[in-house]
ZAMARGU-4260 file (C-alpha; in steps of 0.2 Angstrom, whole numbers, plus 5000, padded with zeros to 4 digits):
<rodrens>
0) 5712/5131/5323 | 5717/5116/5314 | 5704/5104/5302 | 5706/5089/5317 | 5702/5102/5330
5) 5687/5112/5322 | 5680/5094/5317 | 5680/5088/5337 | 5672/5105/5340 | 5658/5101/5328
10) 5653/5084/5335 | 5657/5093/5355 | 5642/5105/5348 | 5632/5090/5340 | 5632/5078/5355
15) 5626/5093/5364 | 5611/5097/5355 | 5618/5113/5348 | 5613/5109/5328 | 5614/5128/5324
20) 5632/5129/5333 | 5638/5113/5324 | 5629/5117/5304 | 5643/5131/5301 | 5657/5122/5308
25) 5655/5106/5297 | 5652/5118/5281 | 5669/5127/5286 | 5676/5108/5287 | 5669/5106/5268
30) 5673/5120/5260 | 5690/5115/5261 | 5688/5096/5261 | 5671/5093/5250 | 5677/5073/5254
35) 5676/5072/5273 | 5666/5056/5274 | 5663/5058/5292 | 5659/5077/5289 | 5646/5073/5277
40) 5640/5057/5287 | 5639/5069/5303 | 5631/5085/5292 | 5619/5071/5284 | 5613/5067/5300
45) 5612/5083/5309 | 5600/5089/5294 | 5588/5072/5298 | 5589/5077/5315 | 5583/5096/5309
50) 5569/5089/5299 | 5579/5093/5281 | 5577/5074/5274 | 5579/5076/5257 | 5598/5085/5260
55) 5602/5074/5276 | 5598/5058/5262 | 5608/5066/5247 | 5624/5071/5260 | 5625/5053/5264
60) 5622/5045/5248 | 5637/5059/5244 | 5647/5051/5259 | 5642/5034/5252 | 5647/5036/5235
65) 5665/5044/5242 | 5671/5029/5251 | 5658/5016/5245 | 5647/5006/5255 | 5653/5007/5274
70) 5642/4999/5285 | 5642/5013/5296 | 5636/5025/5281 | 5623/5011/5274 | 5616/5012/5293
75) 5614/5029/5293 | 5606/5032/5278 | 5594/5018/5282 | 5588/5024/5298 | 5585/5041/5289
80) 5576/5032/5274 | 5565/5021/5287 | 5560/5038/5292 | 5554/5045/5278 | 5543/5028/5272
85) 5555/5021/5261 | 5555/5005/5271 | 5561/4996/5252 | 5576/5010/5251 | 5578/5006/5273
90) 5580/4987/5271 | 5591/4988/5255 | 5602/4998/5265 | 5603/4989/5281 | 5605/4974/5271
95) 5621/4983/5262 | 5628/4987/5281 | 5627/4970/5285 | 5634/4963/5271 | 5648/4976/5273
100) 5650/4971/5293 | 5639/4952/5297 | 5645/4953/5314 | 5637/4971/5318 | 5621/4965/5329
105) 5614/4982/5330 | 5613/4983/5310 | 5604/4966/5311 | 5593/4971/5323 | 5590/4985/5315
110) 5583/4975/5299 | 5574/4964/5312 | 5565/4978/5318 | 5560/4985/5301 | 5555/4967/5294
115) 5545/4964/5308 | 5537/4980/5308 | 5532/4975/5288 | 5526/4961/5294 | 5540/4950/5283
120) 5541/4937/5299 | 5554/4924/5290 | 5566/4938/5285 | 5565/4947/5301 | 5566/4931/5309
125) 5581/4927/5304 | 5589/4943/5305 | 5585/4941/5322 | 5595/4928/5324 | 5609/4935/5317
130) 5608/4948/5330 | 5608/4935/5343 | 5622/4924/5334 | 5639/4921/5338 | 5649/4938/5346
135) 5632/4945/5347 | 5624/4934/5360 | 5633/4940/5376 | 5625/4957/5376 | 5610/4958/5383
140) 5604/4975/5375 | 5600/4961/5360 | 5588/4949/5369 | 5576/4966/5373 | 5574/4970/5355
145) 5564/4955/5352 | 5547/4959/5347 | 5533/4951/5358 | 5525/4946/5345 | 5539/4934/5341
150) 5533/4924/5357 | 5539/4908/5349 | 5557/4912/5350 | 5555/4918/5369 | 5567/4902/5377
155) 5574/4898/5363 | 5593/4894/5360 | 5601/4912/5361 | 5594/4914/5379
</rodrens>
């Protein structure tokens, strides 16, 4: 089977739910390829989702440090680091992603969710924006990500 064809196997097994499927197939894939970004990305989050932390955050700070700070990776390892507590290691991260990719208003409101959640209401207000800016405005998953709390920016330009 060929590298491309074993690597769309591993994710078929991964979207399904089948993590103990998917783990040997993505090894296989790195054994003889140790600088698959996606296969480390993918390997990194599989072991999150498994409850390995520390090895999901070290396979994508590997991934990261192969082909430098994609917003895709930075997002990634920031969900993961959010779930461990490291909301300072979270934010740097999804601040990275965005700086990598401003226009992404999922990474932005991802950082809007996490500064809110740290009660840091002028940063996460203005991430917030950044969500709803621009490209971002016409999709409508956006506007249901703002926290009620926020009331004051309920009716306000980006509606």
């Amino acid at each position: 089977m060929l590298a491309e064809d074993l690597f769309a196997h591993a994710k078929a097994l991964h979207k399904a739910g089948q993590f103990r499927e998917a783990e040997p197939v993505y090894i296989r894939l790195l054994e003889h390829d140790a600088g698959n970004v996606e296969c480390l990305n993918l390997l990194g989050l599989l072991h999150a989702d498994t409850g390995r932390i520390d090895t999901s955050i070290q396979l994508l700070r590997v991934a990261i440090g192969i082909a430098g700070p994609e917003a895709w990776l930075c997002r990634n390892l920031g969900i993961v680091l959010e779930r461990t507590g490291d909301f300072a290691g979270a934010v740097a991260c999804f601040r990275q992603a965005v700086e990598c990719a401003p226009k992404e208003h999922e990474i932005w409101g991802a950082l809007g969710r996490l500064l809110t959640r740290l009660d840091r209401t002028e940063e996460s207000m203005s991430a917030w924006l950044q969500a709803l800016a621009g490209e971002c405005s016409p999709r409508p998953r956006c506007h249901g990500r703002i926290p009620a709390r926020i009331g004051e920016c309920d009716g306000g330009p980006w509606r």
